[in-house]
KOLVO-823303 format. One record per residue: residue in one letter; x, y, z of N, C-alpha, C, O in turn. Coordinates in steps of 0.05 Angstrom, whole numbers, plus 5000, padded with zeros to 4 digits. Each point is the difference from the previous one (the first is absolute). Layout:
N
AXYZXYZXYZXYZ
...
END
This chain:
449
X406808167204499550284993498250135020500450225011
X497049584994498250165022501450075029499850215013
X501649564993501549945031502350305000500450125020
X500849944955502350214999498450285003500650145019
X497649934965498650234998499049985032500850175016
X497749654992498550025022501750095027499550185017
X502949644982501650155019501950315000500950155017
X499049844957501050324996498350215011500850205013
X496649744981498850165016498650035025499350235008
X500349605002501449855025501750225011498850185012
X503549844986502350055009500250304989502150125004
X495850014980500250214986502450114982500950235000
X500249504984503450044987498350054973501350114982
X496449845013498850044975502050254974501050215006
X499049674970500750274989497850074981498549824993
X501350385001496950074971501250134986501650175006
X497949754968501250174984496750084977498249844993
X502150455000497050114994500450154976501150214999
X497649654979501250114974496750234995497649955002
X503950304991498250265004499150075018498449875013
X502750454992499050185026497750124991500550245000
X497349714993498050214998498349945021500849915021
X495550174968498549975018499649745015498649995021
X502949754966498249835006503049935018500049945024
X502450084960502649835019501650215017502349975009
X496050214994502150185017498849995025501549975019
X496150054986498649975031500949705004502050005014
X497349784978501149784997502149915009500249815015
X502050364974503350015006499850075034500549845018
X498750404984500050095027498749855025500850025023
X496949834965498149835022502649775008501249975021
X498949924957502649805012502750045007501449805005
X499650474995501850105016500050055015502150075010
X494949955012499850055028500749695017500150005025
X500349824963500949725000502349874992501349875017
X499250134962502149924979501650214987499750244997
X502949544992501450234978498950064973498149864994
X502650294992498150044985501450234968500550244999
X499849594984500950084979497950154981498349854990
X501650435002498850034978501750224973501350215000
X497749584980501249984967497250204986497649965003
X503650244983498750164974502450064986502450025006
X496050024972501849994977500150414995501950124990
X496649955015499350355008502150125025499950035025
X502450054949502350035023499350295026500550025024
X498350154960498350275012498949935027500550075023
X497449724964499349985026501449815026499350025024
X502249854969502149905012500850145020499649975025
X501850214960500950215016498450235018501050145017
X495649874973498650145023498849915021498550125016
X502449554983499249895019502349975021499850015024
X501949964965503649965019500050245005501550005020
X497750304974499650165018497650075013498950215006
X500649554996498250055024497150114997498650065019
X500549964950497950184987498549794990500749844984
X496350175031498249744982498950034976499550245000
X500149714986498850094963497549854999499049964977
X499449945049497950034995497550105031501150025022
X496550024976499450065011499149815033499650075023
X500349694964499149835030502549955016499849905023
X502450174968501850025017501750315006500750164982
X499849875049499850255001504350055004501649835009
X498750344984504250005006501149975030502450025005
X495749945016500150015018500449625006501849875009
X496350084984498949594999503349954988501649865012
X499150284963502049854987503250005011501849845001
X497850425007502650065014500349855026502449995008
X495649875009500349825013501349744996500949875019
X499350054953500549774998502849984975501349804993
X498950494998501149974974503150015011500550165018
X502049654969502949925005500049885020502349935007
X495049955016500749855018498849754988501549844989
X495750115011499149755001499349944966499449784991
X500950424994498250134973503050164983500850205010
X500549724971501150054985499149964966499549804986
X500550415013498550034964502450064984501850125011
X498349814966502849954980497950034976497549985000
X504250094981499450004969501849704992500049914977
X501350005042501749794990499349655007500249955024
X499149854959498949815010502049845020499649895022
X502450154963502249845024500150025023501349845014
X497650324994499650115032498349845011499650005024
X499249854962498049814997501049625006498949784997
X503250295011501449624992499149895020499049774998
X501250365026499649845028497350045008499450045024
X498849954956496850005006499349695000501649854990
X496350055020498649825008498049994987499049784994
X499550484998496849944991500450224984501950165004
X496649874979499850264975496949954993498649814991
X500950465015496750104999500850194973502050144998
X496149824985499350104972498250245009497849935009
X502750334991498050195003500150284971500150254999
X499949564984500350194976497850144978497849885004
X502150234985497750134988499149764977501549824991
X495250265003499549814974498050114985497649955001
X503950234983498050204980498749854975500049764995
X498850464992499349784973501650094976502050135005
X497749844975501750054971497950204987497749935007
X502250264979497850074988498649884985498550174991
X501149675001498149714994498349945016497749924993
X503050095038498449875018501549755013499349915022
X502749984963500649765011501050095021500150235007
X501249515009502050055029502550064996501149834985
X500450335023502950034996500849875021499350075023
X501849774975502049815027502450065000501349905018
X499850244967502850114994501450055025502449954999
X496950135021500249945027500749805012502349975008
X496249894995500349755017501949884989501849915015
X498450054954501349864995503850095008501949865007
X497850434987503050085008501049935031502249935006
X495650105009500249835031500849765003501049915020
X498549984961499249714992502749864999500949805011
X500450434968502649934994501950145012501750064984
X498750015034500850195016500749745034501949905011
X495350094993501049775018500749744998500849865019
X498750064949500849784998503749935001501249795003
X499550384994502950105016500849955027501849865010
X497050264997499849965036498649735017500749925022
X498050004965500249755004500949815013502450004993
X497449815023502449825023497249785005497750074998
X503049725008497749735012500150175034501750115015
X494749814984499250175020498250305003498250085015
X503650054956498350214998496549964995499149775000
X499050484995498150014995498750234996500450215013
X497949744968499750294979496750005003498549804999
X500850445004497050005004499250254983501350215001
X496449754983499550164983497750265013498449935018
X501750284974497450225018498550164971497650075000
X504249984979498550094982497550004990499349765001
X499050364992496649884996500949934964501150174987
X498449605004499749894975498249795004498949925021
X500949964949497749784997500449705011501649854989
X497350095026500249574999501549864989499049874982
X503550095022501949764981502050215003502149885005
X498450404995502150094991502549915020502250014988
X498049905042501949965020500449694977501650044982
X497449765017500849854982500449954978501449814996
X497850324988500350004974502550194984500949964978
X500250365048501250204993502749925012502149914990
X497150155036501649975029501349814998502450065002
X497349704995501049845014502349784973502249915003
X496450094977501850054976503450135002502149884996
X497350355010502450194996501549915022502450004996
X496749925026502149845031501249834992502449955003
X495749904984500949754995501749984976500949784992
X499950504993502249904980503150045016502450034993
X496449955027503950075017500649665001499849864980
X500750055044501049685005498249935031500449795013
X497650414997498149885020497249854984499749914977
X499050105038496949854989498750015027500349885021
X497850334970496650085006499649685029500449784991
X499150245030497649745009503349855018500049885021
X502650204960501949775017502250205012501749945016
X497950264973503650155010499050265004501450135016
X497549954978498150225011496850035001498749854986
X500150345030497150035000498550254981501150224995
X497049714997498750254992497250015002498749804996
X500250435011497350025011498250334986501650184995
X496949855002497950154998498050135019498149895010
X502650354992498650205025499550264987501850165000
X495249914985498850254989500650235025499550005024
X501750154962500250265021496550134998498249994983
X502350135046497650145007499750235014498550065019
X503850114965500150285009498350234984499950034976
X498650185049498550164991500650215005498750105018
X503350044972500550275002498150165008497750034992
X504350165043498250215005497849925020498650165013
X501149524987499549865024500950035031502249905005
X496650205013501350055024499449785011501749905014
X496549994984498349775015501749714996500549865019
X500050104961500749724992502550024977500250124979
X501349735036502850004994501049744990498149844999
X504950034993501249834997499749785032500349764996
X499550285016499949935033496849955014500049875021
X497650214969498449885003497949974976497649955002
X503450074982497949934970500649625002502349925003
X495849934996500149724998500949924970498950044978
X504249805031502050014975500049634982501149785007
X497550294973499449644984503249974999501750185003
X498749584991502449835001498149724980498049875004
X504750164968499049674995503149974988501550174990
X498949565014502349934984500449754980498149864993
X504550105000499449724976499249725013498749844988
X502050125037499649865009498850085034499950235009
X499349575004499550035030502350145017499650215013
X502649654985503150085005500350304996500150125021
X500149974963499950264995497350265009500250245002
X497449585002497950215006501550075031501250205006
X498449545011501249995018502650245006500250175017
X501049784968502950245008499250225001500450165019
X497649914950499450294998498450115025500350225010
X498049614997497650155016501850035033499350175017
X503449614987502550065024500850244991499550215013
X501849784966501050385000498150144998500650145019
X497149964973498250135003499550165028499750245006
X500349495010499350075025501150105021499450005024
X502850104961502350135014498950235007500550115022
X497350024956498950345007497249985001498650205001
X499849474998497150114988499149685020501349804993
X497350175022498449865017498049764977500349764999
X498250374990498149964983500150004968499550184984
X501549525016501249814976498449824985500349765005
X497850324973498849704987501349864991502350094996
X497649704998502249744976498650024985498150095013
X501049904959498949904983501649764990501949915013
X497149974960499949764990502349894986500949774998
X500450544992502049994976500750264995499250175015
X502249904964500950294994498250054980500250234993
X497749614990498050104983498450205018499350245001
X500349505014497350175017501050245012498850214995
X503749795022500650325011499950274973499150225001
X502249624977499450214984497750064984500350154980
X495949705029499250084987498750085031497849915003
X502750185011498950045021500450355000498450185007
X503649844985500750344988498150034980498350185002
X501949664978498050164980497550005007498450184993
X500749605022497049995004499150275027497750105001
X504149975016500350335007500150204987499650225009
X500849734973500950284995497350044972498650214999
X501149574981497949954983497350035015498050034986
X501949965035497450015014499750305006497850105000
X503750015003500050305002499150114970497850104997
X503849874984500550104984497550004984499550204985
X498749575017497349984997497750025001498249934985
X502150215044498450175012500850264995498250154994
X504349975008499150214989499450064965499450214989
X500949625003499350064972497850034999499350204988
X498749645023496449905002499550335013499150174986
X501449885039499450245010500850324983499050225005
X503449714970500050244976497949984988498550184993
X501449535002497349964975497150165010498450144987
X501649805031497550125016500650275004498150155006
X504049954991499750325013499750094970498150154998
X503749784972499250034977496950065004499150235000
X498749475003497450114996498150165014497850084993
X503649955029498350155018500850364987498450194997
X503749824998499750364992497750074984498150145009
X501949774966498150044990497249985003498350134988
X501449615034497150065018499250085013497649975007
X505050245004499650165022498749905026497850025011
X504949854994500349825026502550054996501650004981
X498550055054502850045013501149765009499149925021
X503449914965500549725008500349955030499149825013
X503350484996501049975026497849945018499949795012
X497850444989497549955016498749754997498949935021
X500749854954499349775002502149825010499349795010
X503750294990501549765021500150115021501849885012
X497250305005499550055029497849815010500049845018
X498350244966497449855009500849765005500249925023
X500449924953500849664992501349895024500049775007
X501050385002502549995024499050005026501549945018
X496550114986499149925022498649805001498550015020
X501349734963498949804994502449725025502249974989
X497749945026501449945019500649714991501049845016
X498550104967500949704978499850104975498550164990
X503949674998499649984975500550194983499350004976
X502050185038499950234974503650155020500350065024
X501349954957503150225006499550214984499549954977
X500550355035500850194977503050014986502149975012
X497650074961501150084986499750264984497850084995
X504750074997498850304994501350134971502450004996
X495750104984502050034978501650245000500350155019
X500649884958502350125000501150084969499049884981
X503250345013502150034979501049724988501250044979
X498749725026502249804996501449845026499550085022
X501749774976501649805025502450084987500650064977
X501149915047502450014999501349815021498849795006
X504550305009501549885009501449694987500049944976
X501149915046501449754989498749704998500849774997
X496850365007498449654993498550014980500449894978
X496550365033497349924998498650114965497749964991
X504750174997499949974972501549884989499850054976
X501949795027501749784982499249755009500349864980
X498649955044499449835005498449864973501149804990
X496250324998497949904985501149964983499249794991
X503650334988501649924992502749794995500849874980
X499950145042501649685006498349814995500449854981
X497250135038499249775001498249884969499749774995
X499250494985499049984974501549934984499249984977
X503749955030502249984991501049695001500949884980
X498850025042499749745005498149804992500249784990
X497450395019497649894976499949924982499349784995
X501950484984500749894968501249784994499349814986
X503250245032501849684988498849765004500949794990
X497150205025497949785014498049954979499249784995
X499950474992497849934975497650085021497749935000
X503450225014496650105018499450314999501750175003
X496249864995499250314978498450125040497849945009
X504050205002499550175027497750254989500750244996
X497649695002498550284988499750165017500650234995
X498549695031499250135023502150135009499250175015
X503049834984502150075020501250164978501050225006
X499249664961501750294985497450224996500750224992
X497249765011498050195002500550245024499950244997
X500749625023500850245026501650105001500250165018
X501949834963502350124991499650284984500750235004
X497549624976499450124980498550275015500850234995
X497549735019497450175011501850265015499950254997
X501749585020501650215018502050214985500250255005
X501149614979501450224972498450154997500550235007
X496549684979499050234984499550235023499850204987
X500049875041500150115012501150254991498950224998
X503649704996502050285001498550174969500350255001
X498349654974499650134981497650125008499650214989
X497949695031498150065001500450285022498250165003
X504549865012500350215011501150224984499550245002
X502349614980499650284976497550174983499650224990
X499449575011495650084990500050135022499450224991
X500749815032498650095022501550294989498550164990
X504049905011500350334993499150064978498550194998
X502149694984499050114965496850175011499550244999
X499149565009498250065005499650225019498150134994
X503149935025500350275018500150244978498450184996
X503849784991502250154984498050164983500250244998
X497449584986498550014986498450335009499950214988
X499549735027497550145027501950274999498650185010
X502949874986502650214993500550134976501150224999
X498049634981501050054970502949874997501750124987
X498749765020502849935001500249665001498349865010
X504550064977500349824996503249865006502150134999
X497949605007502349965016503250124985501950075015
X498349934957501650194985500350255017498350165007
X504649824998500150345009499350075026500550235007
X498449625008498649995031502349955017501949874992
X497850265033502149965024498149835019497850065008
X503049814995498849715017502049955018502249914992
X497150185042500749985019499849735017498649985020
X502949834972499749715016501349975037502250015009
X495649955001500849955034500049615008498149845004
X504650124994499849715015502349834976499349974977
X502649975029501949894984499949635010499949824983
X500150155039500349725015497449834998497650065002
X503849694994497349914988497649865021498249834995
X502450325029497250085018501850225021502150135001
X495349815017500650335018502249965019500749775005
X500550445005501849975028503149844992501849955016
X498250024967503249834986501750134978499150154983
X502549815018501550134968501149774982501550024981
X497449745030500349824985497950134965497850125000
X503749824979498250094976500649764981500050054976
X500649675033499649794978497449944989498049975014
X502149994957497549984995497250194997497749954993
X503650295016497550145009498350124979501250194990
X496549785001497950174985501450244993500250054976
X500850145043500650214989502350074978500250214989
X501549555008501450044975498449924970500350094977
X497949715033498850024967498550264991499950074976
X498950085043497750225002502250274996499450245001
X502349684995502350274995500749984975499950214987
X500949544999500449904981498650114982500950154983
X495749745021498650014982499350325000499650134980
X500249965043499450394987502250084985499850114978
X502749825037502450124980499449914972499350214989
X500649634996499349934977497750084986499849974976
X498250175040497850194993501250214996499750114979
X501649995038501850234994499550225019500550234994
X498049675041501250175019502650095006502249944992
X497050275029502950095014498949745032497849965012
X503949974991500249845027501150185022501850154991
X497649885034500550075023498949845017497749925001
X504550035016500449715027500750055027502050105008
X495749795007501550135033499149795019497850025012
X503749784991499749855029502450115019502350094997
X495849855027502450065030502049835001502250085008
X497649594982502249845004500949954972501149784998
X498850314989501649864972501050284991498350184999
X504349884994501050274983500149954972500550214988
X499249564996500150014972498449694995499249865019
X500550084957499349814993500250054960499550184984
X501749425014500950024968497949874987499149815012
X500050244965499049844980499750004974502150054989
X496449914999501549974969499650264985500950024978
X497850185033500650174987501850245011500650204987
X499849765036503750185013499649895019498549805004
X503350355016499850045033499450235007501150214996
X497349755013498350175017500350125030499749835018
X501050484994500850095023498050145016499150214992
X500049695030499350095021498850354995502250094995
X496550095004500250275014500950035023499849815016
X501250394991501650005023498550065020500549865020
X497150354983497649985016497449914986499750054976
X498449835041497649834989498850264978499349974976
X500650285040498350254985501250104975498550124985
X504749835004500949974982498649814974500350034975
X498349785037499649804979496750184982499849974975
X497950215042498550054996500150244982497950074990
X504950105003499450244986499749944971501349834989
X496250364997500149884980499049784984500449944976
X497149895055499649754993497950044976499350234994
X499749544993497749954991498149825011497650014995
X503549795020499049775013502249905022502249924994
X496850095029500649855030499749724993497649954995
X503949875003499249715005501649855027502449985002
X495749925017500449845026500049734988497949874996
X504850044996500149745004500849735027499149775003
X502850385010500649805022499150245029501050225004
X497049665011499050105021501950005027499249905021
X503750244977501150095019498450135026497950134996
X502949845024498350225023500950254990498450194996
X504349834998500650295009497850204973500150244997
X498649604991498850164970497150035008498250094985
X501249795051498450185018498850324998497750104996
X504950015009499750205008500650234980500750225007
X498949714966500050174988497050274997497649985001
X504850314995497950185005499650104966501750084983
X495149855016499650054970498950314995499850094977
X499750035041499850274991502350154992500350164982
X501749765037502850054980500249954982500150184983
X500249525008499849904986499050094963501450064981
X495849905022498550244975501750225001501749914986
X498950275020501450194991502149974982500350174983
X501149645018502349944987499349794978501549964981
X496349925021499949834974497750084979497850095003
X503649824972497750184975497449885002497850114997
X502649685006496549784993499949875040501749905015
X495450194989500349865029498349814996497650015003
X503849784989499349695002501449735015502449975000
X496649955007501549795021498449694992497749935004
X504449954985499349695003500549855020502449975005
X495449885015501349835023500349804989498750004978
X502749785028500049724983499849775027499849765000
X500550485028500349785031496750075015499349875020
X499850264974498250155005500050055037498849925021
X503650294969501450115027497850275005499250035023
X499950154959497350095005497050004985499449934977
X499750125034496150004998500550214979499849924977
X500950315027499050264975502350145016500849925021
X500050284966500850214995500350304993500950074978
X498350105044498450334995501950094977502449975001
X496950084988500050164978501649884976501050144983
X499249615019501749834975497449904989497750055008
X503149784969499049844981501149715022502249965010
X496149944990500949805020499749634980498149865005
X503150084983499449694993501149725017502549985004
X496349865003500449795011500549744991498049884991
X504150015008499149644988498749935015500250095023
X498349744972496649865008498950155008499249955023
X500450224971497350255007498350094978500850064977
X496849965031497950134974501650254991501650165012
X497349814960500850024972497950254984499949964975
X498450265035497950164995501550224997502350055009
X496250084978498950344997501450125020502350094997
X496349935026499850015028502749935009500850185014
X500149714984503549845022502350224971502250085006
X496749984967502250024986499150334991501150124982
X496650005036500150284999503450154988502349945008
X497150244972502450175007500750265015499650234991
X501949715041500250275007501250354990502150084991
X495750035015500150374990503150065007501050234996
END
């Protein structure tokens, strides 16, 4: 198996076959089409088709990159069969949670069974999804093995945490340093050969536990810091201490200390469902993760404590979130992307709508966004979103939300209040200015004449 793969690529006859085009398997797809052939499978016939014409559907890849490679080296299908004469099948599929919290694998597993079809001695299946420790064995490899191959003798399977950061210019699929572990030696081996088809800088790890707790322990390490750094911006308002100004300072400490910065909530495809999977794995273990479902916990409450932050504006008004037009800036669940998985700003829409605001929504890259209480459309110009307002809320710190002119601005809105939640400014002439992590006085919550 190693000697076949090895010379395929070798000889660059390699085939890939890449189950999901999104953020993580569509740059992916393309890195190894500047090399190899290269199959990619979604089940999202739409987008299928806005990629076969030539249109990228996300932002790290531009229509220009794709149209280089797309019907020559890079053919995308809604159809797996297109899929027979693949060699390797990379898992690049989504892994949400259930509203419970648990993991939905519902995914993988349809991959699962999907290629266990395709199938031939020789092939090899490598998993990229971020889930918990055991799942490539315990999920994955189950479902292969109900065809007539077997895991270790007739095919390979390996474990490689994707490590894409949307909106990243810097670090890509091609030089981000890519873990590789597999069931056996045999197989780390293969994975970290195809790997290196696009990426120089290859660890092996031990096994596919370890590659997959090597994702969580990334991404949980984040997730924990910023919860600790909400917790702290929580107590600093009311002590009137400005958090941001104490992590400037901290930050110039040249050991021992990374800034971290709070915020509305976490979003995107890891760094709030991670603490989850893995609290999840825990349980069945009989091990009580306090620390890690706590950072979960902390970072959620985010989004309600940003609803306190207007009530409280609203207040300073006579007014109350009932009946209020609340102007939301930032749909994506950080700046510069229109990626919006995950993002804070659907629970913080949620929860006013159910107070019983009027919602108005304006990012530059996103035109709508759904959640449980409708779908939600764009204004068509940013100054559209302000007539009428009662409260400005800055949730995702776009540049282009720079240059807004607020003397215009006040004219057109009833209450001039502005919540930052990025603390994209210091104050603001002639608004009511509130900040997350910022003192909490008299003085900061003046109401302007």
């Amino acid at each position: 198996m190693n000697e076949e793969i090895s010379e395929k690529i070798k000889m660059r006859s390699l085939k890939i076959g890449i189950f999901g085009l999104g953020y993580v398997g569509l740059p992916l797809a393309l890195a190894f089409a500047e090399h190899v052939q290269v199959t990619g499978y979604d089940i999202d016939k739409k987008k299928i088709e806005m990629i076969s014409g030539g249109r990228s559907p996300i932002d790290d890849v531009t229509d220009l990159h794709l149209q280089t490679s797309i019907h020559k080296s890079f053919l995308p299908t809604a159809n797996p069969e297109k899929m027979w004469d693949c060699d390797v099948f990379i898992i690049t599929v989504p892994t949400p949670l259930y509203p419970n919290k648990n993991p939905n694998l519902e995914y993988i597993k349809s991959a699962a069974n999907t290629i266990r079809e395709l199938l031939k001695p020789g092939s090899f299946v490598i998993l990229e999804s971020t889930t918990y420790p055991g799942t490539t064995e315990e999920i994955l490899i189950p479902i292969l093995e109900s065809g007539e191959y077997s895991a270790g003798i007739d095919f390979g399977v390996a474990y490689s945490p994707e490590r894409i950061d949307p909106g990243n210019t810097t670090y890509s699929v091609k030089n981000t340093p890519k873990i590789v572990g597999g069931i056996n030696q045999e197989c780390t081996d293969i994975a970290a050969d195809v790997y290196s088809i696009i990426n120089s800088d290859i660890i092996e790890v031990e096994n596919c536990r370890t590659a997959e707790a090597v994702k969580m322990m990334e991404n949980i390490f984040r997730n924990v810091n910023i919860a600790l750094v909400n917790e702290l911006s929580l107590l600093c308002e009311p002590l009137n201490i400005n958090i941001w100004k104490v992590i400037q300072a901290a930050s110039t400490k040249p050991y021992g200390y990374m800034p971290f910065y709070p915020g509305p909530g976490v979003g995107g495809h890891c760094i709030p469902l991670d603490p989850y999977y893995l609290s999840y794995k825990a349980k069945q273990i009989n091990f009580l993760s306090r620390f890690i479902e706590m950072s979960g916990e902390i970072n959620d409450f985010m989004i309600f404590h940003t609803v306190y932050l207007i009530e409280m504006g609203l207040k300073l008004y006579n007014r109350r979130v009932f009946g209020s037009t609340i102007s939301i800036l930032g749909l994506s669940y950080k700046k510069n992307i229109r990626d919006t998985r995950e993002s804070p700003t659907i629970k913080i829409i949620d929860e006013l709508a159910s107070l019983g605001a009027v919602i108005k929504i304006f990012d530059p890259n996103v035109k709508s966004i759904k959640t449980d209480s409708g779908l939600y459309t764009c204004e068509e110009h940013i100054n559209d979103t302000f007539f009428n307002s009662d409260c400005i809320v800055l949730i995702v710190d776009h540049d282009e939300f720079r240059n807004l002119d607020f003397e215009t601005i006040k004219k057109h809105v009833r209450c001039p209040l502005f919540v930052d939640c990025k603390n994209f400014y210091e104050t603001i002439d002639g608004f009511t200015y509130i900040g997350l992590g910022k003192p909490i006085n008299e003085d900061n919550l003046r109401k302007i004449p």
